[in-house]
C-alpha positions in Angstrom: 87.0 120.7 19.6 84.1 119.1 21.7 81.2 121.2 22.0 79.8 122.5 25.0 77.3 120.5 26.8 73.6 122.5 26.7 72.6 124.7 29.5 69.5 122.8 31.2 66.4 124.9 31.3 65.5 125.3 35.1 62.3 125.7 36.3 61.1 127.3 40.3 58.4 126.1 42.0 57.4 128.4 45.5 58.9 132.1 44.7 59.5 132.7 48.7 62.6 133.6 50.4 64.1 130.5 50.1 64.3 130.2 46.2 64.3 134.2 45.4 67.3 133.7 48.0 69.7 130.6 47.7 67.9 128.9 45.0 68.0 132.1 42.8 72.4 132.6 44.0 72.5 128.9 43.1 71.1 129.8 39.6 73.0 132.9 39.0 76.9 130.4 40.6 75.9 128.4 37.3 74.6 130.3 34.6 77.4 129.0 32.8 75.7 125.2 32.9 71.7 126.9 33.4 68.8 128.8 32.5 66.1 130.0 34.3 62.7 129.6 31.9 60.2 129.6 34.3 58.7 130.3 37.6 55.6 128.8 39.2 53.3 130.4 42.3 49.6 130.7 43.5 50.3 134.1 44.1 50.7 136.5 41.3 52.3 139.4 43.0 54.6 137.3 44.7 55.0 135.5 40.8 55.6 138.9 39.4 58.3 140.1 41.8 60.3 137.2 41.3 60.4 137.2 37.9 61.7 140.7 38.1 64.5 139.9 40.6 65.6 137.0 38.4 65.3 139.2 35.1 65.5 137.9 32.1 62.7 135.9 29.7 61.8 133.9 32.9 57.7 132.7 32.2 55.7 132.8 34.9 52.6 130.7 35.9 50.2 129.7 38.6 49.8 126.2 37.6 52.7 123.6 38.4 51.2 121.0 35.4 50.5 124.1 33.0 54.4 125.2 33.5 55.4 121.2 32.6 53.5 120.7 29.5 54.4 124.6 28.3 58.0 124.4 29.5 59.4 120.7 29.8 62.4 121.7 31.9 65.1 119.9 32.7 65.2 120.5 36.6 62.8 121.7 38.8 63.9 123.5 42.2 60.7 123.2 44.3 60.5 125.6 47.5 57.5 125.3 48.6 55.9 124.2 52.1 56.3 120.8 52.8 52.9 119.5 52.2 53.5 119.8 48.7 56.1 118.0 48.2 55.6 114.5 47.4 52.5 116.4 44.8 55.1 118.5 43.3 57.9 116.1 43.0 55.8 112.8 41.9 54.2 115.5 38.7 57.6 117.0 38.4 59.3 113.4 37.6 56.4 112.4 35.7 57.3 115.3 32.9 60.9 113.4 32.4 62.5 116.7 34.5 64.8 116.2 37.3 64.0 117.4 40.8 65.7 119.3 43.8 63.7 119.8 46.6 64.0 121.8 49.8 64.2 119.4 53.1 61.9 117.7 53.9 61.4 115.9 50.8 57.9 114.7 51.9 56.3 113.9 55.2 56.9 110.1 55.9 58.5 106.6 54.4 55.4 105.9 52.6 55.4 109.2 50.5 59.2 108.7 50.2 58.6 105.2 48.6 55.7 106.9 46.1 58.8 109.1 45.4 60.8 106.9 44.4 58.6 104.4 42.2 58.1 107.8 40.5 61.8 107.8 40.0 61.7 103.8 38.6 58.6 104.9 35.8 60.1 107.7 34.5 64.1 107.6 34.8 64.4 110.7 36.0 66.1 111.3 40.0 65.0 113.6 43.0 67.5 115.1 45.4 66.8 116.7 48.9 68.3 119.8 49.5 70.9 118.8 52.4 73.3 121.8 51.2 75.9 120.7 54.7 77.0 117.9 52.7 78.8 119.8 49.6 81.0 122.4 51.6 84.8 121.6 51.2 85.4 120.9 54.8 82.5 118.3 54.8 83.9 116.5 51.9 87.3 116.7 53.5 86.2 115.4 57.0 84.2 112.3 55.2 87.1 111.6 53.9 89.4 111.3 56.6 87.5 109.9 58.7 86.0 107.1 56.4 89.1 106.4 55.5 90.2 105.5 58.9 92.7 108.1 59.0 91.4 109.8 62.2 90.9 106.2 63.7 87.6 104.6 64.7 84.8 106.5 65.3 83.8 106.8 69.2 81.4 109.1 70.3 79.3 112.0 69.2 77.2 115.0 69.6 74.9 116.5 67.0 73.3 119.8 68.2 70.8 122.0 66.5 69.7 124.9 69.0 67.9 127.6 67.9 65.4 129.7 69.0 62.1 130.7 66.8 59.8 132.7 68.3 55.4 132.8 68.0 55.4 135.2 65.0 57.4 132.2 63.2 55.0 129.9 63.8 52.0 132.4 63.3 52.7 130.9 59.7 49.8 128.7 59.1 51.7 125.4 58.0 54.4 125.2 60.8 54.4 123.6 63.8 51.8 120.9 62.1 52.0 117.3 61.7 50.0 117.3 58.5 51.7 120.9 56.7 55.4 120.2 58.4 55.6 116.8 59.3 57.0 117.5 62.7 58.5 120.2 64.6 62.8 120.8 64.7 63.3 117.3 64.2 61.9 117.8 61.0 62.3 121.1 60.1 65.6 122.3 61.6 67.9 119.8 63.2 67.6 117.1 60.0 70.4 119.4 58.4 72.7 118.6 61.1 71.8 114.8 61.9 71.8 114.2 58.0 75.2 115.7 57.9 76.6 113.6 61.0 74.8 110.0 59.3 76.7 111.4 56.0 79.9 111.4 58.2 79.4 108.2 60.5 77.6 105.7 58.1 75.0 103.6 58.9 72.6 104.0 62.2 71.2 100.4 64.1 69.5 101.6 66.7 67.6 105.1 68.3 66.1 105.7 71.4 64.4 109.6 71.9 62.3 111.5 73.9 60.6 114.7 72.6 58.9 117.2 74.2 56.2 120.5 73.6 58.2 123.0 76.3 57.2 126.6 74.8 55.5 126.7 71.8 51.6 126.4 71.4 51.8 123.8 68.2 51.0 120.5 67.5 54.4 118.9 67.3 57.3 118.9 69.3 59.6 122.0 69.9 62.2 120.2 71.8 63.8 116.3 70.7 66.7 114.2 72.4 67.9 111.3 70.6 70.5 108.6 71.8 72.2 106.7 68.6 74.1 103.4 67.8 75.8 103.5 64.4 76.6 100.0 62.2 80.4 101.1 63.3 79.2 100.8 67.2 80.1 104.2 67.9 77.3 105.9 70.1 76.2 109.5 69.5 73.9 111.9 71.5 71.6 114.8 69.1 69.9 117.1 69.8 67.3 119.5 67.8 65.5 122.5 69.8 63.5 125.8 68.5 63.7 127.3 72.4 67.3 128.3 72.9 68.2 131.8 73.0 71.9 131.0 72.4 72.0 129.4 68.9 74.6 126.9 67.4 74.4 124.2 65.3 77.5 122.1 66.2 78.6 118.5 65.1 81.9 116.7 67.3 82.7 113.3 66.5 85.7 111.6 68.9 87.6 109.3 67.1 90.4 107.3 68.1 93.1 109.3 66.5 91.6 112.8 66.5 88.4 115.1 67.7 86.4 116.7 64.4 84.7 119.6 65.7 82.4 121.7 63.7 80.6 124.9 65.0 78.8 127.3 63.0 74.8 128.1 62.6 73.1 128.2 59.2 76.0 127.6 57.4 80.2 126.1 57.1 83.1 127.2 55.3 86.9 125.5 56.3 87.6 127.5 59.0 84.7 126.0 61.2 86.1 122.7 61.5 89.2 121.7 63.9 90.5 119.0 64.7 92.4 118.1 67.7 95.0 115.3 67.9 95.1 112.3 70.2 98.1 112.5 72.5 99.7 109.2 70.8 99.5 111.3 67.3 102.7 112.5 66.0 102.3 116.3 65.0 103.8 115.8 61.8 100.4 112.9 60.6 98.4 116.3 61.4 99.0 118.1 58.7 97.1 116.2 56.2 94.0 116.9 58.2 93.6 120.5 57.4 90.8 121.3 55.3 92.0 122.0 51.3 93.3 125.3 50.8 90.5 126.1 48.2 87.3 127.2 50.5 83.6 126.1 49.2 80.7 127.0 51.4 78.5 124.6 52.6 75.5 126.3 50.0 72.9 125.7 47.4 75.3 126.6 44.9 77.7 123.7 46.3 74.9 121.3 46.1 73.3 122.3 42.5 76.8 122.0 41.3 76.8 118.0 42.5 73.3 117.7 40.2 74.5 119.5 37.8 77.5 117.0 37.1 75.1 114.0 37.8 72.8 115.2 35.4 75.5 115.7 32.8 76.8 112.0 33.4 73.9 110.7 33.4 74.1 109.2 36.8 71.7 109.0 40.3 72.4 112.4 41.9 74.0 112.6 45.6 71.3 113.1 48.2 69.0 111.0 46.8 67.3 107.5 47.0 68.1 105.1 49.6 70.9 107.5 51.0 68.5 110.3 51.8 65.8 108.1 52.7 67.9 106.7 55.3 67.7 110.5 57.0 63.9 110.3 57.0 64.1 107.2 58.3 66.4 108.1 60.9 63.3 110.7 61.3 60.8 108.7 61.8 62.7 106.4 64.5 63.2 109.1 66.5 59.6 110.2 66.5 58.9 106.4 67.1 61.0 106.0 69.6 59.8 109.7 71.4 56.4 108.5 71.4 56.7 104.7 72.1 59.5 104.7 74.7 61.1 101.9 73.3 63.9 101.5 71.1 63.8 101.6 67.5 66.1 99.5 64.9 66.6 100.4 61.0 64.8 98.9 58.7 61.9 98.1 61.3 59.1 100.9 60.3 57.6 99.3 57.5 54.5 99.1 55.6 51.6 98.5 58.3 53.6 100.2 60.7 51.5 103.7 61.5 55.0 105.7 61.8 55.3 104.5 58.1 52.6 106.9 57.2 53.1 109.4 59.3 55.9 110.9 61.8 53.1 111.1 64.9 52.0 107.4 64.3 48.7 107.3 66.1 49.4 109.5 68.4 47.8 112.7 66.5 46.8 113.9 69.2 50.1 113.8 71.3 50.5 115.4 74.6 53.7 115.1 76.3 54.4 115.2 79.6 56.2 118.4 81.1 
């Protein structure tokens, strides 16, 4: 009989609602395949009450470098504001441990790239937390439609509409370029766009406009993008913090078939449908329901996919050049907002100020009402 593989020891960094929340769920999904051995945050009470929800011999500290040379963990789920990011992931790596990181996974291409050299010294991988990706019907749908099953890809629209409100971004780091990196381009609608570039491939070409409608921050509230995929399908998305009526909402037209998927912080199969051309026999439909067995679009989903990567010893999905490629697609929208002019992949480089920093040098960005 083969023996079981170990249970990687796990470590938190950030105790907020995101990690004593789906992080923490996550945790508990594969305790089979995990252990919890220790919890880092600057502030103790917040420390202490986490280690009580997660129960257990979880150790706490207050030092992320103190909990790597005490601990050595295998993985490290980092949840804390997005300034820290690159800091936390580069020392994380550095240790030999594995990372998964809440979105974004740093603040521009040139901290991405410090990222991933981290990655080439030390062998270890660090993932993004793009949980849309891992739900069944988001598996199923990539499938079909890479496949060419549902025909060529034609048009589509990628909406992220919520509505956040001045108490939300009473929070210190929000709403900055330094702290968040951007407004719901950055921190809200990348969920959806990342899911849609997972769906539709490569991107050539963005042009965006962005706007400051409601809120008093320094980024944008409000962004509009117009894309051109590698395929030469065209797609319109859109990624707003001042709509009362929330959705988040992906349709792609295809040749053969609509996908449409509505739902709001999260998918299961019963959010997707999909609508046959006229030519389409109804009989070719059935293969285009979602599988019978139902997985979430979650953190569990996603730690799962680490968790076999880990195990086989392999780069881990939502990592390297396929989740740069969503910053990317980032930072040519901002690009593209600010400059008025289109913007190709591959064309923000080194030298380039949107390399270093979503705003470019425009920190001081005004936009026109």
């Amino acid at each position: 009989m083969s023996a079981q593989p170990r249970r990687l020891r796990v470590a938190v960094v950030g105790t907020g609602g995101i990690v004593s929340g789906s992080h923490l769920t996550a945790l508990r999904a594969h305790a089979d395949r995990t252990e919890l051995v220790a919890a880092v945050d600057i502030d103790p009470d917040r420390l202490e009450a986490f280690r009580g929800l997660a129960g257990g011999e979880v150790a706490g500290y207050t030092d992320l470098g103190g909990m790597l040379d005490a601990e050595r963990p295998d993985l490290v789920l980092i949840g804390t504001p997005p300034s820290l990011h690159r800091e936390q992931t580069v020392a994380a790596l550095k240790s030999g441990a594995w990372v998964l990181c809440e979105k974004p996974l740093c603040l521009s291409l040139a901290e991405y790239d410090d990222i991933a050299q981290a990655e080439q010294a030390s062998g270890a991988y660090a993932s993004v937390v793009f949980q849309h990706r891992y739900g069944s019907g988001a598996v199923h749908a990539r499938d079909l439609i890479t496949s060419g099953e549902l025909g060529d890809p034609l048009v589509a629209h990628c909406q992220t509409t919520w509505h956040r409100d001045s108490v939300y971004y009473a929070v210190p780091w929000r709403g900055r370029w330094a702290t968040e990196g951007g407004g719901p381009t950055m921190g809200h609608g990348i969920h959806q766009y990342d899911l849609l570039l997972h769906l539709l491939g490569e991107w050539t070409e963005v042009r965006a406009m962005a706007s400051r409608l409601v809120h008093d921050t320094e980024s944008e509230d409000v962004s509009t993008a117009l894309v051109r995929f590698a395929s030469g399908a065209l797609a319109t998305v859109v990624n707003s913090v001042v709509s009362p009526q929330e959705v988040s909402r992906i349709r792609i037209d295809c040749a053969n078939a609509t996908v449409e998927l509505t739902h709001l912080y999260g998918h299961s199969n019963a959010d997707w449908v999909y609508t046959a051309a006229p030519h389409i026999p109804a009989q070719r439909t059935a293969s285009w329901h979602t599988p019978a067995t139902d997985v979430p679009s979650s953190h569990t989903a996603q730690l799962g996919a680490v968790l076999d990567a880990y195990e086989a010893g392999v780069r881990p999905p939502g990592s390297g050049a396929d989740a740069r490629g969503t910053l990317e697609f980032a930072a040519a929208l901002y690009k593209a907002a600010f400059t008025g002019s289109p913007v190709h992949a591959g064309e923000i480089v080194p030298g380039d100020p949107y390399y270093t920093a979503m705003h470019g040098d425009h920190p001081d960005w005004s936009p026109a009402r």
